[in-house]
N, C-alpha and C positions, 0 to 999 in steps of 0.2 A: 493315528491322526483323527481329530474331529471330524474330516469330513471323507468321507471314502467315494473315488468318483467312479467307485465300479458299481455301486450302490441307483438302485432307480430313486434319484432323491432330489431333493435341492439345495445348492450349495448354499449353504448360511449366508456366507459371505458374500454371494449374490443376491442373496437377499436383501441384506443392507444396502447393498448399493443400489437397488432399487428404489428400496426406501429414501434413502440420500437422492437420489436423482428427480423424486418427486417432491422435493421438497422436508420431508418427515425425517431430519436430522436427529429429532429425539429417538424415536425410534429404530433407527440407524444404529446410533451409537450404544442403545440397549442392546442389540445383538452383537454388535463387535467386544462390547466388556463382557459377555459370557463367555464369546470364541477367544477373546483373550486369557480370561482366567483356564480355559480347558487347554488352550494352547502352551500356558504358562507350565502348566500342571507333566506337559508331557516332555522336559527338561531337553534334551538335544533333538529329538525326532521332532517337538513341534519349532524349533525352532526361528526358521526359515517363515513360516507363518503367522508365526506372532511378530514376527519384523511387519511382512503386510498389513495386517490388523492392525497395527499398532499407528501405519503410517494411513490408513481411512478414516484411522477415529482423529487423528490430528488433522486432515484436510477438514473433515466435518467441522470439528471443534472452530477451525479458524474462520469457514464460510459461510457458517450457522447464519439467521437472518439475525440472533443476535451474539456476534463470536465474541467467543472467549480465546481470547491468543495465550494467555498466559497457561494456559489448561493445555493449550496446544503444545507449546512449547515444553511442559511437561512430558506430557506422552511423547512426544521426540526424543527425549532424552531416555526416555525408556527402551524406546525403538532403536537408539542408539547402542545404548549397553546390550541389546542383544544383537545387533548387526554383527558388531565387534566381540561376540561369543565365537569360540572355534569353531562350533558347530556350521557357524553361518559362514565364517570368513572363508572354509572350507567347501562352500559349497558355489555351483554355477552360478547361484544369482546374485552371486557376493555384486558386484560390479551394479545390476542393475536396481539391486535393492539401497546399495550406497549410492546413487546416482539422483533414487527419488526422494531418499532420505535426505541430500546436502539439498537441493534443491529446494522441498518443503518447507527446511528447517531455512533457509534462507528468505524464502516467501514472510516465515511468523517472523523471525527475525528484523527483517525491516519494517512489516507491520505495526512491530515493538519499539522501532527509534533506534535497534542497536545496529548502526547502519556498516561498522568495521566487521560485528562475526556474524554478519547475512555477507557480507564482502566474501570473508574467508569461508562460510558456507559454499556459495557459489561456485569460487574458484578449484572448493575438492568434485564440487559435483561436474563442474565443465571437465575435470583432470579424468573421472569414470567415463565419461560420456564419451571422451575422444579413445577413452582404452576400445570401451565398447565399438563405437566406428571402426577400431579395427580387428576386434577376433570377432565377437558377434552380431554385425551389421542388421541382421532380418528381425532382433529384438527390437531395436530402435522404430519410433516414430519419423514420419518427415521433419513435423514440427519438432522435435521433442529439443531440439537445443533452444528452441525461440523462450522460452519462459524463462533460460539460467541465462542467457543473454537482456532478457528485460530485468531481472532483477540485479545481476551486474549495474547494468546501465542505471537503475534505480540508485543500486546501492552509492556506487561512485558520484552521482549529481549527491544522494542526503552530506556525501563526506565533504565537499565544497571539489569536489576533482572534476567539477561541470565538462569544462571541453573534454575531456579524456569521458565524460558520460554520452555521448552523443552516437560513439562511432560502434558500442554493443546493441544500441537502440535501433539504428541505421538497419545492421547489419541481423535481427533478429526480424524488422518489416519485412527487409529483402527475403528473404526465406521464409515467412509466410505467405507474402502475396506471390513467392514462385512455388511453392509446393501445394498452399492450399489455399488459392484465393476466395475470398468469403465467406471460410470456412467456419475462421476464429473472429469473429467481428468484435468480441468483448476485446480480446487482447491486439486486436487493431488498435481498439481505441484509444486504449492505454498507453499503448505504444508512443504513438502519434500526441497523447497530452504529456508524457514525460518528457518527448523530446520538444515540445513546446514549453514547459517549464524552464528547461534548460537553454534554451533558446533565449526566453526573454530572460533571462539571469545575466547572460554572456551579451545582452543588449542587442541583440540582433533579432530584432522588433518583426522587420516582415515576414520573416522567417518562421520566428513563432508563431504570428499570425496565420500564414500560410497551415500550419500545422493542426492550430488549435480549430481553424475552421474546415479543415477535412473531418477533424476530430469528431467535430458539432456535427457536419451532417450524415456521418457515417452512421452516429447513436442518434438520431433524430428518426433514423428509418427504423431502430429496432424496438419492442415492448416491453421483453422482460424487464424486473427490476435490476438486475446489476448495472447492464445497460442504459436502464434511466440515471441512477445513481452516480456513471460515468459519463453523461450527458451534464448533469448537474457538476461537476467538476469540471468538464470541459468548457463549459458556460464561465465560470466561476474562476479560472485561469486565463481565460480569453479576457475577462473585465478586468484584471492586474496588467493584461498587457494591453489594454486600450487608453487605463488608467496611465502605464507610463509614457503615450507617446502622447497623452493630454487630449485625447478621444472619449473626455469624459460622458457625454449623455451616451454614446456606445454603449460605454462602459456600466453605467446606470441600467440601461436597457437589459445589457447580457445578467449580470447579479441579478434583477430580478424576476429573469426569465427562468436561471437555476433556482431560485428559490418556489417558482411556482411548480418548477419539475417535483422540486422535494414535497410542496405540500396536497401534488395531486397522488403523490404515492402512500404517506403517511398522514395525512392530515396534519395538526398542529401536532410537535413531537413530546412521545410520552417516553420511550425506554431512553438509555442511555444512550444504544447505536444510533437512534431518530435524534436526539440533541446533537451527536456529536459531528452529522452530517450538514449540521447550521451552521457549525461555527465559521468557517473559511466563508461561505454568502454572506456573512453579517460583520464577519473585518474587511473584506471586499467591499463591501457596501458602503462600510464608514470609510475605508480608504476613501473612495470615492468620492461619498458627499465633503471627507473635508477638504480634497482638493478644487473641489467647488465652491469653497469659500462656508459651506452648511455647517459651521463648527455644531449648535446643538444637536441636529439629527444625526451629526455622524458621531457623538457622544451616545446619544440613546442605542446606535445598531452596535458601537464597541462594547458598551456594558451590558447588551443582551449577549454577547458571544464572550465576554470576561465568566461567567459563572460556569461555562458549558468546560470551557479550557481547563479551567481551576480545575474541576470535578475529571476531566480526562487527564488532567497531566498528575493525577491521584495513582493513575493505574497504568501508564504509558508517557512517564515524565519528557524523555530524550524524544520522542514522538511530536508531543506538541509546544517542544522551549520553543521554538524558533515563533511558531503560532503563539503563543502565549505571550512572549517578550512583544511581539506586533503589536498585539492589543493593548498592554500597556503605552507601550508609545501611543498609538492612535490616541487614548485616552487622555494622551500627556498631552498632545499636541491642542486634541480639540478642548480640551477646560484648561491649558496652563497648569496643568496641575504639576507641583516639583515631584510630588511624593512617586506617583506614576511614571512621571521624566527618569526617576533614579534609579527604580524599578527596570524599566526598559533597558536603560544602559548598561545597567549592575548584569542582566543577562546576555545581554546582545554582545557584551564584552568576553563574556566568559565565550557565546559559539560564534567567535568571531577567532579566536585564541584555537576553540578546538577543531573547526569546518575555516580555513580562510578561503575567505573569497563568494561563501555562502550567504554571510549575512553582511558583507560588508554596505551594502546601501543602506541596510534599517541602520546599520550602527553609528553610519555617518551621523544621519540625522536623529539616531537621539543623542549622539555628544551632541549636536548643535544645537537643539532642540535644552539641555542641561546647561550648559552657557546661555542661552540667553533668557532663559530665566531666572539663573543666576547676575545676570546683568543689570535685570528690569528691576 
């Protein structure tokens, strides 16, 4: 083995995660590709460890401040082929290594917009996890089902399966806040805005509300950036659902609150992660202004979030159709434009066919939205 723990030394590998913990993901992942390649090198003995390795440099990869999923999702697949080596399936930590490996891969997976195999990720990693609960219980975490339960719950709302998303979400809260209340505030919050998405989707407006405004003041009391980042989303689903119950200056109000979260963390955005964190503030927004009647302003905030989309749905297409088809509408709606109109439809039709129930309100209105300018 690379690392021998009878040795007075330090574990490489804790080393990286140090590194990782402080932020220094570059550096991180320098050391885990060395302990990878030496790992690699030592064919069934290293076996079991370059599974682990393999599954740090993929969390890295995806949470980096600027991730790369697709690179993640690589290294998974690598991490996979060796899980599923004899060496490994044969060994004790078969179970808790494929546990963290379906799990992960289910994380990049929905990440990526492939909302059906982060689904069937999930569902192998829940199948380990309950093995686990019952031969080896004391490996387990308290929380450790709540994450394959909120990506469930994720995955099933991305697939249009909204009510059937509610009750993994429900059920993944409940078991935080009974095992370890305040412990996980990021994945509180998450929690709490998924099931508010869901929520106002299935139309049950107070609901959402109730949700989305736990959400806000949960990530209001915390610093970090993810946490902000999660505030700025929570903000930014709260004005969609203020928007539909015609709570528009709210609604105004919330969008711009998210947007001043986002520019007191990055300034005006330069990398690719920083634009791609505008886009939903800036189709919220023209939502917004054009149900206020503001056809030009809410033109100007859709075609600042049309270039962001275009450039992300480059590298993460199934990720942002549903975002993308939005903003052509909006655009349709606020200039009349057919060409936009047909655009919207031609897509909202297509994830309306493959998610039902998901898109079914944008879609209504860009048929109708395509008739009648068809008409005029």
């Amino acid at each position: 083995m690379v690392w021998d723990p009878g040795r007075v030394q330090q574990d490489p590998l804790t080393s990286a995660q140090r590194l990782a913990s402080l932020g220094d993901h570059a550096g991180a992942l320098r050391l885990a590709r060395e302990l990878e390649a030496q790992y690699a090198l030592e064919g069934d003995d290293g076996a079991t460890m370059l599974v682990w390795v393999r599954l740090f440099m993929a969390r890295w990869l995806a949470v980096q401040q600027e991730p790369d999923r697709p690179a993640a999702l690589t290294v998974l697949d690598a991490a996979e082929t060796a899980w599923r080596s004899p060496a490994v399936q044969g060994s004790e930590l078969v179970h808790v290594l494929g546990a963290e490996l379906m799990s992960l891969r289910s994380f990049v997976l929905r990440q990526l917009g492939h909302a059906a195999a982060s689904l069937a990720a999930v569902e192998q990693a829940l199948e380990l996890f309950t093995e686990l609960e019952q031969t080896a219980p004391e490996v387990l975490s308290a929380v450790g089902r709540v994450p394959l339960l909120l990506n469930r719950g994720a995955a099933l709302a991305d697939l249009g399966r909204t009510a059937e998303s509610l009750a993994p979400l429900a059920q993944a809260l409940d078991v935080l806040r009974a095992t370890a209340p305040g412990s996980h505030r990021e994945i509180e919050i998450e929690l709490l805005v998924l099931q508010g998405t869901s929520l106002t989707l299935l139309g049950r407006f107070a609901d959402a509300e109730a949700a989305e405004a736990e959400a806000i003041a949960l990530a209001r009391t915390e610093t970090d950036r993810p946490a902000r980042h999660l505030l700025a989303t929570a903000l930014t689903n709260h004005a969609t659902t203020l928007t539909r119950t015609r709570r528009l200056d709210e609604a105004l109000a919330a969008v711009g609150e998210a947007m001043s979260v986002l520019r007191a963390l990055d300034g005006e955005p330069v990398t690719a992660a920083q634009r791609r964190r505008w886009a939903m503030p800036l189709s919220t927004e023209a939502e917004v202004l054009l149900a206020q009647g503001r056809r030009a302003d809410a033109a100007r905030s859709a075609r600042r979030a049309e270039p962001i989309l275009r450039e992300y749905a480059e590298h993460a297409p199934m990720l942002v159709a549903g975002s993308l088809a939005n903003v052509c509408l909006l655009i349709g709606e606020a200039e009349d434009d057919p060409v936009y109109a047909a655009e919207a439809f031609e897509r909202l039709n297509t994830l309306n066919d493959l998610f039902p129930g998901r898109y079914e309100y944008w879609w209504r209105r860009a048929g109708e939205l395509v008739a009648r300018l068809r008409a005029s």
